[in-house]
N, C-alpha and C positions, 0 to 999 in steps of 0.2 A: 185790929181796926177794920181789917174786912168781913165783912158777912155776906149773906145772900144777894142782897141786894145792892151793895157797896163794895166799890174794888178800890183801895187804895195803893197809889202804886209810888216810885221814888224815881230819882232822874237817877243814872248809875253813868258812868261815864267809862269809856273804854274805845277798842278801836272792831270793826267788822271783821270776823275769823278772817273772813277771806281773802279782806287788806294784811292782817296780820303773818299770816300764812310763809307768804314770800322772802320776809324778813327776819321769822325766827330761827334762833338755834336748833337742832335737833332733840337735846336736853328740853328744851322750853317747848316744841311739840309734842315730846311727848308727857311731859308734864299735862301740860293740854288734855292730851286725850285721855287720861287716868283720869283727872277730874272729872271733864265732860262723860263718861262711862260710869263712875261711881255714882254722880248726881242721876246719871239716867237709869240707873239701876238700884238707887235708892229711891224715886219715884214710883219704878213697875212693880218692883216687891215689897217695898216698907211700907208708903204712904198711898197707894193707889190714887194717886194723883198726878196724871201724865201727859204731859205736856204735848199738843196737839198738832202743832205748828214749827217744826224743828228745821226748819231750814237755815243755811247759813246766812241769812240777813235778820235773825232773829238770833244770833249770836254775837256777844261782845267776849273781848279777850282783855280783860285787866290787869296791871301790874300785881306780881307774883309767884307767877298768871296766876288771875282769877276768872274763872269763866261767868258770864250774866247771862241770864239768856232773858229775850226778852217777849213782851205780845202773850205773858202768861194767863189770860182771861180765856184762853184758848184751850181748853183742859179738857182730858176724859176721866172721867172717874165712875170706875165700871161697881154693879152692884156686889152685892159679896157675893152671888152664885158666880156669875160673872170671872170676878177675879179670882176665884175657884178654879172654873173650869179652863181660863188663861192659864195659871201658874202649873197646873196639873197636866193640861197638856204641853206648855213647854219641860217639865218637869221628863214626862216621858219622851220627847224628840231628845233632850242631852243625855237619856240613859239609855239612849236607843233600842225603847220598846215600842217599836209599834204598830203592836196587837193592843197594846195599852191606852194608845194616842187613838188608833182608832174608836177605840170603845167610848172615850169620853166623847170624842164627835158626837158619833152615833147618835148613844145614849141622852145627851144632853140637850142635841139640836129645838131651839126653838118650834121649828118646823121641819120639816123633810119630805122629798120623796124617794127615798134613796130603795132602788130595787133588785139593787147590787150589791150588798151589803158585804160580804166573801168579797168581788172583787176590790172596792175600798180599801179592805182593811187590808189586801194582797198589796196596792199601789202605797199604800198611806206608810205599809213596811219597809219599802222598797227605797222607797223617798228617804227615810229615817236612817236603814242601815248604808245608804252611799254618802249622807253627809256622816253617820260617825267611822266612815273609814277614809275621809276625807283626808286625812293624816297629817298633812303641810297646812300651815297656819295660813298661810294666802289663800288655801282651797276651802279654809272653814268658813261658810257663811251662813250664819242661822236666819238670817234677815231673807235672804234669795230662801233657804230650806220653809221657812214657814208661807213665805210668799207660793212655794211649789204646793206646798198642804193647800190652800186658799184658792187655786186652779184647780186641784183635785175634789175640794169638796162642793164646785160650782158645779163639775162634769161629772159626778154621781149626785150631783141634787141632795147632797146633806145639808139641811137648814143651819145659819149662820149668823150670831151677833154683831150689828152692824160696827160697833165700837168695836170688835176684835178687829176688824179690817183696818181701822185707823189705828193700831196700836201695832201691830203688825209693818206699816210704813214708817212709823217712825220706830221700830229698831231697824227695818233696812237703811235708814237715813244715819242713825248714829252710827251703826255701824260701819255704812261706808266713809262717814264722816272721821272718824274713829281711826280705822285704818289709812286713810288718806297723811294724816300726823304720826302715825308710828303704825307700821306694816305688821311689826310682831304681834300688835295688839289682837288678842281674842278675847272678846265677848263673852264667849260658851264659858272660859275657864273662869273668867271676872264673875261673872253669874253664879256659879254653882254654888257660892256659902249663903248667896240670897237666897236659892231657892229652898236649899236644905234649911234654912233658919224657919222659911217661912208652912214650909213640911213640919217642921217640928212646933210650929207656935199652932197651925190650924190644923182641925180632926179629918185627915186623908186616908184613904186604902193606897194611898205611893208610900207611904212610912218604906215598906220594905226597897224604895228603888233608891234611898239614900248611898246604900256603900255604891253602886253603880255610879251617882252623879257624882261624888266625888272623889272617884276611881279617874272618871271621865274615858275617854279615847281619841280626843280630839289633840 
C-alpha cells in the first residue's frame, strides 16, 4: 500500500525502551537486543533500507518482546555503488585489512583532496588492527571504530558520501543501545553471516576476505 508518494502507517502499541528497560528481566533484555540487532542488520545488508532516526523514543518494546520501531519515513537507502562501497569497506574493517579499507576510500571518494595518500592508508591500518585486537567484548566497538575511520578521512581530505555518515550513527546507536540490554552482545560477530551472504550474492574483489570474516578475531 505504500508507494513513493504515500506512506501508510498502523498504530502498534507497546511501551518506550526506555520505560521498559528498568523493569525487565535479564532473559527479556536480552531477547531485546537479538531482535533489535537482527532487524538492524537485516536492513544494512539484506534490504538497504535503513532506518534514520534510531533513538530510543523511536523504539517500542511489545509483548513477546516484539521490538516496533517507530517514525520509519525517516530512511536511507543508499544507491547500489553506494552500498557497495559500505558493505565492502565494513567488510574489510572486520577482517582487519586495511590496506584494503583504505583503497576503497581512496578509490572510490566522490571527491577528494587527499595528498597523503601512504599516510591514510598508514592511519586507516592502524585504526583497523587495534580494534581487531580489541579481544574483550566490552572493548569491541565497530560503531566508535568506523566513527574513528570518518575523523580520519575528514583530516586527509578523502571525499565522502554524505549517507555514509548517517549510517555510520546509527550503528553507534544500535550498538550502544544493543549493548546497554546484554553486555556480551557483539555486533562484529552477529554481522559477519550478513556480510558473507551478501559477498557472495554481489560481484566483489573481497570474495577472498571471506575465510578471514568468518574466522573473525574479535
Amino acid at each position: 500500500l505504500t508507494t513513493p508518494s504515500i506512506l501508510v502507517e498502523s498504530f502498534e502499541s507497546g511501551e518506550l525502551i526506555a520505560d521498559w528497560i528498568p523493569n525487565a528481566s535479564k532473559a527479556d533484555k536480552q531477547a531485546v537486543a537479538q531482535v533489535g540487532i537482527r532487524g538492524f542488520l537485516e536492513m544494512a545488508f539484506t534490504h538497504n533500507y535503513i532506518h534514520s532516526d534510531l533513538h530510543p523514543g523511536n523504539i517500542l518494546v511489545a509483548p513477546g518482546p516484539r521490538v516496533v520501531l517507530l517514525d520509519t519515513g525517516m530512511v536511507t537507502i543508499l544507491t547500489n555503488q553506494q552500498w557497495k562501497n559500505f558493505v565492502e569497506l565494513y567488510a574489510a574493517v572486520i577482517a582487519g585489512e586495511g590496506g584494503h579499507a583504505a583503497r576503497i576510500m581512496i578509490e572510490r571518494a566522490p571527491r577528494q583532496a587527499c595528498t597523503d595518500q601512504a599516510g591514510f592508508t598508514e592511519r586507516m591500518s592502524k585504526i583497523i588492527a587495534q580494534f581487531n585486537m580489541a579481544g574483550e567484548i566490552s572493548k569491541v566497538h565497530v560503531g566508535a571504530t568506523l566513527g574513528s575511520i570518518l575523523d580520519t578521512v575528514r583530516a586527509y581530505k578523502v571525499g565522502l558520501e554524505a549517507d555514509f555518515s548517517t549510517l555510520v550513527v546509527s550503528i553507534i546507536i544500535v550498538e550502544g543501545l544493543g549493548q546497554s540490554l546484554d553486555p556480551t552482545l557483539n555486533l562484529v560477530d552477529a554481522s559477519r553471516p550478513y556480510v558473507v551472504d551478501w559477498l557472495k550474492g554481489h560481484p566483489s574483489y573481497l570474495l577472498e576476505l571471506i575465510p578471514a570474516i568468518v574466522r573473525g578475531k574479535c
